[in-house]
C-alpha positions as CSV (number, residue, x, y, z in Angstrom):
1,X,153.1,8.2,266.1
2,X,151.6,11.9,265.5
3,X,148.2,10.1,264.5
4,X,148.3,7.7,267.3
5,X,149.4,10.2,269.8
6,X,147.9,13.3,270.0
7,X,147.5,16.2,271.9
8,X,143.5,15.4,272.9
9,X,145.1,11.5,273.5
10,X,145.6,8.5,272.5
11,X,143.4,7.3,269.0
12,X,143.2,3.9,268.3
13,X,142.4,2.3,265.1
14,X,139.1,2.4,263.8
15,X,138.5,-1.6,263.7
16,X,138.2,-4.2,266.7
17,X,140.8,-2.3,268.4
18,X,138.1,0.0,269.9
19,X,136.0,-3.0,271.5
20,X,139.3,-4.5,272.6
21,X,139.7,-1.4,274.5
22,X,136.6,-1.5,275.9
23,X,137.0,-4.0,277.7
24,X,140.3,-3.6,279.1
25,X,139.4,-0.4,280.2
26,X,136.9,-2.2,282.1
27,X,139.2,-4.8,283.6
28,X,141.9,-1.7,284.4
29,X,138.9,0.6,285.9
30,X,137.4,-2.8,288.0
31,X,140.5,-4.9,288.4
32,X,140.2,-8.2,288.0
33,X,137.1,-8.3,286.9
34,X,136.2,-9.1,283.5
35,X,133.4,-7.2,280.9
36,X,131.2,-10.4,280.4
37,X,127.9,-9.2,279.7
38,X,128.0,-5.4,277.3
39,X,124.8,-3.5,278.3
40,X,125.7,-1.2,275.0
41,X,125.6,-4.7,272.8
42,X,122.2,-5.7,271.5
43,X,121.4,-2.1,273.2
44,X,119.3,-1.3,275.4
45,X,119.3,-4.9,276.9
46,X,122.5,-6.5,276.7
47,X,124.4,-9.2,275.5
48,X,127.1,-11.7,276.9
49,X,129.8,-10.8,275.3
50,X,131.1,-13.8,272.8
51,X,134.3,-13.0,272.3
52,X,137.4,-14.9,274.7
53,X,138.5,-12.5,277.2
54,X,142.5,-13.4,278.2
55,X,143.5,-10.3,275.5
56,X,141.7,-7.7,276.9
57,X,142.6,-8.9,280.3
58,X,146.1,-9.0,279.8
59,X,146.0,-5.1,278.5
60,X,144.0,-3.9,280.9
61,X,146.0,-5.6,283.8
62,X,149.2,-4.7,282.2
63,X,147.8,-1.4,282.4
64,X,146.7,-1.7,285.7
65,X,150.5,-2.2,286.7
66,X,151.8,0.2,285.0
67,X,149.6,3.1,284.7
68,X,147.3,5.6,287.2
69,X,144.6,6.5,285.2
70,X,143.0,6.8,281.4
71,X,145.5,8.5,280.0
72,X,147.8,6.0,281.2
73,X,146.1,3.3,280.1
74,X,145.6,5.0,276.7
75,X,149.3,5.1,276.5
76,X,149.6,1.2,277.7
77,X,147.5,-0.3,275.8
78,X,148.2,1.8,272.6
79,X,151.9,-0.3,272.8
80,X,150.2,-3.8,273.1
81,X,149.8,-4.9,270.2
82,X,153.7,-3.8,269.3
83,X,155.0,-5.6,272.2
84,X,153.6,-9.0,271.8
85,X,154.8,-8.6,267.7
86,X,158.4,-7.9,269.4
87,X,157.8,-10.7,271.4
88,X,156.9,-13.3,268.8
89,X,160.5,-12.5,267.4
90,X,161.8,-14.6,270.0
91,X,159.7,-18.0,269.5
92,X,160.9,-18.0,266.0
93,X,164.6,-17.0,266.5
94,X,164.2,-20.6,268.8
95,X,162.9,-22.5,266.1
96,X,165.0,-21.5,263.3
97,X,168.4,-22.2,265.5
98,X,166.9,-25.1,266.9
99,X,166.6,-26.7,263.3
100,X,169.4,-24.8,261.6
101,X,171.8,-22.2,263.4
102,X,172.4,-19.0,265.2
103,X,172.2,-16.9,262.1
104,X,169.2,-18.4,260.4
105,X,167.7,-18.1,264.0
106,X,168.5,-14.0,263.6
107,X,167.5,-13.8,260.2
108,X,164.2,-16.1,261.1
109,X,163.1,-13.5,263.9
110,X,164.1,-10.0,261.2
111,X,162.4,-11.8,258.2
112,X,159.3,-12.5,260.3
113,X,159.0,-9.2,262.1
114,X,159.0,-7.9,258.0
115,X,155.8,-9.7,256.9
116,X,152.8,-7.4,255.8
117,X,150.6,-9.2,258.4
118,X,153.0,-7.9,261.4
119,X,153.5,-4.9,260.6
120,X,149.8,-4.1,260.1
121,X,148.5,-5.7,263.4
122,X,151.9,-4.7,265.3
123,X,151.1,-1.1,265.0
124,X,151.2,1.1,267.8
125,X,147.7,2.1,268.2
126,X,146.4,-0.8,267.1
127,X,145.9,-2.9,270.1
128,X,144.0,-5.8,268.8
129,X,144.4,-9.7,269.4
130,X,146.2,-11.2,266.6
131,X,149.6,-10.1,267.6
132,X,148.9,-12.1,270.8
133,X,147.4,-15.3,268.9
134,X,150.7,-15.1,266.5
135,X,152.7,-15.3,269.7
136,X,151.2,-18.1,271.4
137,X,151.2,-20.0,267.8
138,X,154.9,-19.5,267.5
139,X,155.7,-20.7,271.0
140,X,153.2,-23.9,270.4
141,X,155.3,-24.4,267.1
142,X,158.5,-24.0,269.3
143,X,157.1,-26.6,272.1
144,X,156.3,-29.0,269.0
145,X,160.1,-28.8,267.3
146,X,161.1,-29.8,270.8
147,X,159.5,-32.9,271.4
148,X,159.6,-33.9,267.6
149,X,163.2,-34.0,268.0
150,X,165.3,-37.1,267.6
151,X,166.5,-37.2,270.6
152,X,163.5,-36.8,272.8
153,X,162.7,-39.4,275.1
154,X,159.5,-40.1,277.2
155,X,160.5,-37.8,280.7
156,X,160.7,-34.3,278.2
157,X,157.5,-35.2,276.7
158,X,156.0,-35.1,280.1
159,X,157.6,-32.2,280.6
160,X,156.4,-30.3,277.7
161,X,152.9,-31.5,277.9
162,X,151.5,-28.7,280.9
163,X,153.2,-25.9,278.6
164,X,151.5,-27.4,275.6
165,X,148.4,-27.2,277.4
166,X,148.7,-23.9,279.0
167,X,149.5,-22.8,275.2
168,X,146.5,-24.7,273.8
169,X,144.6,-22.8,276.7
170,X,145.8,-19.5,276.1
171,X,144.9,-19.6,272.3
172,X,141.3,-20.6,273.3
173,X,141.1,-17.5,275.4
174,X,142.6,-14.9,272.8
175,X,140.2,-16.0,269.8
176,X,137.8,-18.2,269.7
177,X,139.0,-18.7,266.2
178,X,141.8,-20.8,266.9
179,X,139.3,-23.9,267.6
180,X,140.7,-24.7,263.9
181,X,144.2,-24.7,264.9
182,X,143.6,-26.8,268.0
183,X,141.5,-29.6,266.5
């Protein structure tokens, strides 16, 4: 915490955490708009920006709520990354008592939260999109153990499909990477 926050303000990791911020300081600063096109890439004319938006937006609006000005946002968004890791606790505490128990479910959630990968990308200053594309994975992976189930019949397939979708959608719009995982 003492390098992350500091007496100048927030400092965020030196990696894509910095462009992340970027942006969402540019959705929080012009809500709801969205930083498309970077004048300061491919400088001194510009560049639409290829990178899927929904992260940055979801920080800087987040922020938006929840904070008055940069500072406030520093703070915000300096948590994101921590809170969706905490979050994807919960798709895999699901899964793991769906296909098992209660305490496999608890143990699921703690063993996950422990893996190198989370801990490095959950960091608080480290706002950065993987924590948000390892969320929306495990809930796509929670919406599949439900309809592979036995017991599913045709009306809870309907039912699942729009979330599948809206997951499918999501993940799209976090990385552009997860084209792999959705073919």
């Amino acid at each position: 915490f003492e390098h992350v926050f500091t007496d100048e303000g927030v400092v965020f990791a030196p990696t894509d955490a910095t462009y992340h911020m970027r942006r969402a300081f540019y959705t929080f600063a012009n809500f709801p708009e969205l930083l498309l096109h970077d004048p300061y890439l491919n400088f001194p004319g510009g560049v639409n920006v290829p990178w899927p938006p929904l992260f940055d937006f979801i920080v800087g609006g987040t922020a938006r709520i929840f904070a008055e000005d940069q500072a406030g946002f520093e703070r915000v968004a300096a948590w994101a990354s921590s809170v969706f890791g905490a979050l994807t606790v919960v798709p895999f505490y699901f899964i793991a008592r769906q296909v098992s128990s209660h305490g496999v479910g608890l143990f699921a959630g703690f063993l996950f939260s422990l893996f190198p990968m989370c801990v490095k990308y959950g960091r608080v200053g480290n706002p950065d999109h993987h924590t948000a594309v390892a969320l929306v994975g495990a809930c796509m992976l929670l919406l599949c153990t439900y309809v592979a189930r036995r017991d599913v019949d045709d009306r809870r397939i309907m039912l699942m499909t729009p979330f599948m979708f809206f997951a499918r959608l999501s993940m799209f719009l976090i990385w552009h990477g997860n084209l792999l995982y959705l073919m």
